[in-house]
N, C-alpha and C positions, 0 to 999 in steps of 0.2 A: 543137179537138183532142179526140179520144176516149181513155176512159181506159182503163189497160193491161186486161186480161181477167184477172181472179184464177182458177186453175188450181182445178178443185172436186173433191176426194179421192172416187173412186167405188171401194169394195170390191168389189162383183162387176157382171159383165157378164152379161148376160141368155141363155139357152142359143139364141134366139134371136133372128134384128133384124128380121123382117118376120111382120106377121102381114093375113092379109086375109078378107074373108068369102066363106064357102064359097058357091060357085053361083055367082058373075061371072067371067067370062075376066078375064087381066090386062092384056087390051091395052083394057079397057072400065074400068079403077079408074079415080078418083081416088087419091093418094096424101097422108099427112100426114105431118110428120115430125114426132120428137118424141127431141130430145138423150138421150146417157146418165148427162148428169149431172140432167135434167126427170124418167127414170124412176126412178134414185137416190134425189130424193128422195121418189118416190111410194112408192118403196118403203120406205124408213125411215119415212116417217111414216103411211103410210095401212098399211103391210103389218106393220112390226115395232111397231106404235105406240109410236113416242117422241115427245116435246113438238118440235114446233120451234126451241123452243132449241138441244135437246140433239142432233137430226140438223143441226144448223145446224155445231155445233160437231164433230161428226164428220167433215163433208164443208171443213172449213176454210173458211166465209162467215160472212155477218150471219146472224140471223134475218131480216131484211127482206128479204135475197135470197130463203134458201129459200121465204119465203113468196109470193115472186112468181113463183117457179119452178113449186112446185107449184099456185098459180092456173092459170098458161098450159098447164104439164101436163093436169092435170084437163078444163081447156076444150078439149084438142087430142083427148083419149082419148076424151070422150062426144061430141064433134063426129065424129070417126071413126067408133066405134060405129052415131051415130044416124042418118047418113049414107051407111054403109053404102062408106066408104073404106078403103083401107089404111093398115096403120100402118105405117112405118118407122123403128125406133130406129138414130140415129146420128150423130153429129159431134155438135160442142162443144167445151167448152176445161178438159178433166180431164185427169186423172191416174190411172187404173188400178192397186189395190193388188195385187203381185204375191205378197205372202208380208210377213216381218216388215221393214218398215223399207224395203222396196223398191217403188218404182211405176212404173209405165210411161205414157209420155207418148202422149195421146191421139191427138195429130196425126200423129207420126212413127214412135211403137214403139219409142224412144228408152228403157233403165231410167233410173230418176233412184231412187238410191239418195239420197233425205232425212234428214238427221240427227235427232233429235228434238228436238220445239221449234221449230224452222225454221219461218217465218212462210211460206204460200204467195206471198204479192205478190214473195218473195226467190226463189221458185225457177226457175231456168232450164233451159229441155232444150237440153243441149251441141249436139245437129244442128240443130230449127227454131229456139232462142231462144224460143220461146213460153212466156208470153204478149209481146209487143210492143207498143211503141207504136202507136195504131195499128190492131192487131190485131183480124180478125174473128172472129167464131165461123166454122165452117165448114160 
């Protein structure tokens, strides 16, 4: 049995989710994906430089998560890159901060109004129940 998916706090969403190299038609790409909670924490730590502890503890994981997060990130973004693929940012198992105290749920669009304090492995979106038993990334 797999274990539930812990919900990863992302403050912003990117202005966009696909990017590709200029000069290939798009019926000729390769595509990569790469989650928005894998660019979250590229961006907390490679962009606003915090330690990974402390974007670990903004986005609600271990450090040993975000540290695996952004390995696989890293390796997806210069695979793309060097390869000369598209990127696509999207899906995952977040929570979108919409303003103070308010998120939106990744999967369905669901707000989930968290209280503070509230451990994420506790929070549920009243439509999909995510995360579940079970549960993939998507």
């Amino acid at each position: 049995m797999t274990r539930p998916l812990k919900l990863k706090l992302v403050e912003e969403a990117p202005r966009s989710d696909y990017y590709k190299p200029r000069g290939i038609p798009m019926s000729e790409l390769e595509e990569t994906n790469i989650t928005l909670e894998e660019l979250e924490t590229l961006r907390l730590v490679d962009l606003e430089g915090l330690y990974q502890a402390d974007a670990a503890k903004r986005m609600g994981i271990s450090r040993q998560t975000i540290q695996r997060m952004i390995m696989g990130a890293r390796a997806k973004l210069v695979g793309a890159i060097l390869d000369g693929k598209a990127l696509r940012i999207e899906g995952g198992s977040y929570v979108l901060r919409e303003g103070a105290g308010i998120y939106r749920c990744g999967r369905c669009g669901e707000e989930l109004p968290l209280p503070p304090g509230k451990r994420n492995r506790e929070w549920r979106c009243a439509t999909c129940e995510c995360p579940k038993k079970g549960a993939r990334e998507s």
